[in-house]
Backbone as CSV, one residue per row, in Angstrom:
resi,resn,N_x,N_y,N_z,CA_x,CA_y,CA_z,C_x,C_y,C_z
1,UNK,138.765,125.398,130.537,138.125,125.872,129.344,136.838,126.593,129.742
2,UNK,136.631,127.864,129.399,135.541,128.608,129.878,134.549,128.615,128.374
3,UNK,133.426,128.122,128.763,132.157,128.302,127.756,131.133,129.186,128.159
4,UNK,131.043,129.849,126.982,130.244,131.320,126.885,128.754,130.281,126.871
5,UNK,127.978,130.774,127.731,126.514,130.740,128.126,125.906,131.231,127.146
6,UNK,126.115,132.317,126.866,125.403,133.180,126.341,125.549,133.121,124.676
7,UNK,124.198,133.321,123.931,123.923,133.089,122.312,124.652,134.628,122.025
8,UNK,124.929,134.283,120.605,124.889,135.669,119.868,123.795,135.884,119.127
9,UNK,123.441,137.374,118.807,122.200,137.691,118.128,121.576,136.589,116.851
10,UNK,123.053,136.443,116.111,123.481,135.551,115.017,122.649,134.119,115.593
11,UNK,123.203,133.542,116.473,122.225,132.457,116.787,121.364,132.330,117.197
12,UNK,120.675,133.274,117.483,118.791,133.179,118.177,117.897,133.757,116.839
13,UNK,119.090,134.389,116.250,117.834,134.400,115.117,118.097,133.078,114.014
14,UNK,119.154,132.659,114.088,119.108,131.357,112.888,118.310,130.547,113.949
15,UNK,118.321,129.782,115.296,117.211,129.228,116.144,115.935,129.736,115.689
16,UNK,115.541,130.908,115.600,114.411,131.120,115.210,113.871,131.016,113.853
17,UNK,114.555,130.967,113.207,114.773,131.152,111.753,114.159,129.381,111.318
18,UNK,115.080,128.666,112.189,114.526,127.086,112.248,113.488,126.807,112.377
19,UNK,112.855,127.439,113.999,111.476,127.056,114.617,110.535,127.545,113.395
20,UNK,110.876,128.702,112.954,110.059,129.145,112.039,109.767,128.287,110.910
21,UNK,111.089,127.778,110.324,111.172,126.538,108.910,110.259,125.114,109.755
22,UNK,110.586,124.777,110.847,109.483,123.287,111.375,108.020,123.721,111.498
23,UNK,108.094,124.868,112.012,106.405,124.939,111.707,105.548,125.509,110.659
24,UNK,106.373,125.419,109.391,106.116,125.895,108.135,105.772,124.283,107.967
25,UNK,107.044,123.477,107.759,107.216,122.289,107.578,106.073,121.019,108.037
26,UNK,106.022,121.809,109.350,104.693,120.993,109.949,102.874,121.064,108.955
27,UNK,102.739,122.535,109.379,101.516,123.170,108.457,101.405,122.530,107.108
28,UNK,102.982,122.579,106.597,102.308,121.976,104.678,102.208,120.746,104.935
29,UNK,102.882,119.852,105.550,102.647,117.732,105.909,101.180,117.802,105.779
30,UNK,100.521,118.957,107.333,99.541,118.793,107.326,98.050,119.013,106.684
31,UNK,98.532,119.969,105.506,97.502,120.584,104.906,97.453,119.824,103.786
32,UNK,98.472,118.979,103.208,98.611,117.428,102.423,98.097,116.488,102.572
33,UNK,98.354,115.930,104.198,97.673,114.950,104.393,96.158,115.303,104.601
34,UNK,95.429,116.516,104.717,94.459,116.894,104.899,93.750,117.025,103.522
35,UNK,94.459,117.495,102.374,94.026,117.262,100.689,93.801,116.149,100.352
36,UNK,94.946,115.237,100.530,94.480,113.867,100.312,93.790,113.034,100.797
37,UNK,93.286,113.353,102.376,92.313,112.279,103.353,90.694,112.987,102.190
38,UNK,90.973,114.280,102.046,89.559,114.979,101.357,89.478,114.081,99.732
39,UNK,90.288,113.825,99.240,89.977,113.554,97.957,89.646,111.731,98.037
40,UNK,90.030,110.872,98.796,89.746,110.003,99.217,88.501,109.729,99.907
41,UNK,88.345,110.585,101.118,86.849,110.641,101.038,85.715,110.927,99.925
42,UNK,86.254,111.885,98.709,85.444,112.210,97.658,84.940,111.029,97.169
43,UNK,86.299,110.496,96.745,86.042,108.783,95.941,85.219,108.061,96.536
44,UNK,85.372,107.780,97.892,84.152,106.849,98.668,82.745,107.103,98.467
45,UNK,82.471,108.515,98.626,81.465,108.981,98.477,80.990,108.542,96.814
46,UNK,81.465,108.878,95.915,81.251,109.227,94.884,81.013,107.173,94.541
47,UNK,81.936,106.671,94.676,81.623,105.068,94.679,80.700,104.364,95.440
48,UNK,79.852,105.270,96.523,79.303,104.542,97.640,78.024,105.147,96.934
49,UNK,77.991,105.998,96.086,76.927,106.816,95.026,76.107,105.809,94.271
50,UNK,77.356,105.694,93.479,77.436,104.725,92.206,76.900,103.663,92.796
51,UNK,77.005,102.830,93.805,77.042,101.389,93.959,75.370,101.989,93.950
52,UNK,75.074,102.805,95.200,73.653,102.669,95.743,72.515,103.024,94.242
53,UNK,73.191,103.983,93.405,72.491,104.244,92.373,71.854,103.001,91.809
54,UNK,72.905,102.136,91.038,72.381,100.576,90.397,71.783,99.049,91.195
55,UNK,72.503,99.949,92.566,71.984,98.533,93.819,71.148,99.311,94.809
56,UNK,70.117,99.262,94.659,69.696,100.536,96.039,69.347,99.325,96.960
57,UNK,69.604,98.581,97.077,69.081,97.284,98.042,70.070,96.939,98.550
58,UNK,71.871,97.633,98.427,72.953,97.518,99.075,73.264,97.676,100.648
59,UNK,72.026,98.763,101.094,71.774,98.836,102.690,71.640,97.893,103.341
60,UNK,71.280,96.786,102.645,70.117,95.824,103.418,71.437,94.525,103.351
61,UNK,72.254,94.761,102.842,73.827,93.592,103.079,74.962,94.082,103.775
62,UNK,75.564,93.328,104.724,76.945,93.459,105.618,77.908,93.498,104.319
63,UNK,79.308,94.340,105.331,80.404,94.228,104.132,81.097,93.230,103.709
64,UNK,80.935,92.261,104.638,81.243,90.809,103.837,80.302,90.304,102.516
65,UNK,78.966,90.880,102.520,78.066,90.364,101.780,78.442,91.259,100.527
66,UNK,78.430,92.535,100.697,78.860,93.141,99.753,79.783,92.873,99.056
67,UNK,80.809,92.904,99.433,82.331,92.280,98.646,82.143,91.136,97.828
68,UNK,81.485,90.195,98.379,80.818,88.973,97.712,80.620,89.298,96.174
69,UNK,79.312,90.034,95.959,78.483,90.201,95.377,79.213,91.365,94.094
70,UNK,79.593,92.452,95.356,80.853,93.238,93.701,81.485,92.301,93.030
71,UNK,82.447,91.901,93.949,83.301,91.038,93.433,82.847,89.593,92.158
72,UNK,81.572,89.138,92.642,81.383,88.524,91.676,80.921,89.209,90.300
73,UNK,80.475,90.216,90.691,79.963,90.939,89.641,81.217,91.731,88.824
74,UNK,82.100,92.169,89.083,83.123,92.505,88.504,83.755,91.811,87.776
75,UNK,83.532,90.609,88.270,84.101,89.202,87.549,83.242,88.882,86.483
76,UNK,82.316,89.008,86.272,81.059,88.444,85.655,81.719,89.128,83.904
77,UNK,81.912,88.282,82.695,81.877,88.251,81.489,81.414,89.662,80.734
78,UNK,80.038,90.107,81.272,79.577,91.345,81.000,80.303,92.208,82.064
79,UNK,80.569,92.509,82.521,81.322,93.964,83.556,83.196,93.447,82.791
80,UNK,83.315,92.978,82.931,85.058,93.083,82.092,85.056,93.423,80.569
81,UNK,83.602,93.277,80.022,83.222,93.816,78.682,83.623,95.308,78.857
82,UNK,82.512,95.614,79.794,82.813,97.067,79.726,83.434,97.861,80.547
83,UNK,84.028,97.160,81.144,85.706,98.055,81.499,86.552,97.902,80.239
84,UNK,86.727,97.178,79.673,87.311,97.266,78.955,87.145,98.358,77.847
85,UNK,85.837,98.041,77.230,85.137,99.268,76.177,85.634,100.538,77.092
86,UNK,85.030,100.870,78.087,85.327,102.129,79.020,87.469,102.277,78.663
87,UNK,87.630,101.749,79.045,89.592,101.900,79.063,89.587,102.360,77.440
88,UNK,89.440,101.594,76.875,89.212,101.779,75.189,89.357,103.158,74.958
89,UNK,87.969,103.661,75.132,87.125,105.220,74.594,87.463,105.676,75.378
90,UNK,88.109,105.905,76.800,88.415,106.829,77.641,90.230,107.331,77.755
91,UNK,90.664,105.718,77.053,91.969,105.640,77.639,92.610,105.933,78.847
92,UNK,91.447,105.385,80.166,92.070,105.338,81.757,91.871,106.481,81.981
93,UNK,91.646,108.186,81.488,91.403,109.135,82.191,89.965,109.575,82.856
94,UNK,89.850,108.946,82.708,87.635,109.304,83.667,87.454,109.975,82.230
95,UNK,87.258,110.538,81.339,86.284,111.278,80.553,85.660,110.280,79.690
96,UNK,84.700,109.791,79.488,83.865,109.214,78.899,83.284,110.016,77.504
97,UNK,83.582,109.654,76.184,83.159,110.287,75.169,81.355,110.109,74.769
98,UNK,81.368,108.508,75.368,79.391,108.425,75.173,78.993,107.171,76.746
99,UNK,77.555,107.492,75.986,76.898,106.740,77.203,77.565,104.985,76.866
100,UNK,77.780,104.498,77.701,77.886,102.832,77.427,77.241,101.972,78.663
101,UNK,76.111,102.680,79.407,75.064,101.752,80.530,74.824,100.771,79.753
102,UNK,74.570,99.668,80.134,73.886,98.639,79.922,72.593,98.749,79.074
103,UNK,71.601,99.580,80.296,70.298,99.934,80.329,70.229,100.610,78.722
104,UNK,71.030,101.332,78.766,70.970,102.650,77.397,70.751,103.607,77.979
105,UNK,70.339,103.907,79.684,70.141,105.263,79.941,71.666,105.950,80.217
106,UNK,71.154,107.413,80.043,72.620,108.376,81.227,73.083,107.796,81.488
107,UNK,74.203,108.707,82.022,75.218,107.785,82.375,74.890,108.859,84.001
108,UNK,74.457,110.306,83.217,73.992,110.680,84.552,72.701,110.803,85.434
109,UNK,72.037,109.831,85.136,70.803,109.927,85.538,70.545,109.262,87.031
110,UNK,69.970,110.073,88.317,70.091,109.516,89.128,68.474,109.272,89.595
């Protein structure tokens, strides 16, 4: 049985045609996982904001200490008040119709 070595035009360009589709394939994975590592970092930032805004004395605790301290506070009677009010008036989408701080100030006041 004699086997031809040799490609036809037909197959070096569908081969290429491939290489071309994996490194398309590659580029969008990566420009995804690169959108989403960015919008995740946003959130950190934007929560690591928030915390320092109402706790500016959060520097000065380890992340065990921290967790502690959210956590109890999340728990705490008043903060499930107003998540809740917040879910209410927002219905889970982030837009907030009024201020509901504690304080009575902004909500953007830094």
């Amino acid at each position: 049985m004699i086997q031809n070595e040799e490609k036809s035009k037909e197959q070096i360009k569908a081969e290429k045609a491939v290489e071309q589709a994996k490194a398309r394939l590659l580029e969008a994975n990566r420009k995804a996982s690169q959108k989403k590592r960015q919008a995740e970092n946003r959130h950190k930032y934007m929560m690591g904001g928030i915390v320092h805004r109402y706790f500016p004395e959060c520097y000065e605790f380890d992340e065990q200490e921290l967790n502690r301290i959210l956590a109890s506070a999340i728990k705490s009677d008043q903060c499930q008040r107003i998540i809740e009010l917040v879910r209410k008036e927002s219905a889970g989408n982030g837009k907030l119709g009024k201020d509901i701080s504690i304080d009575g100030g902004s909500q953007n006041e830094e």
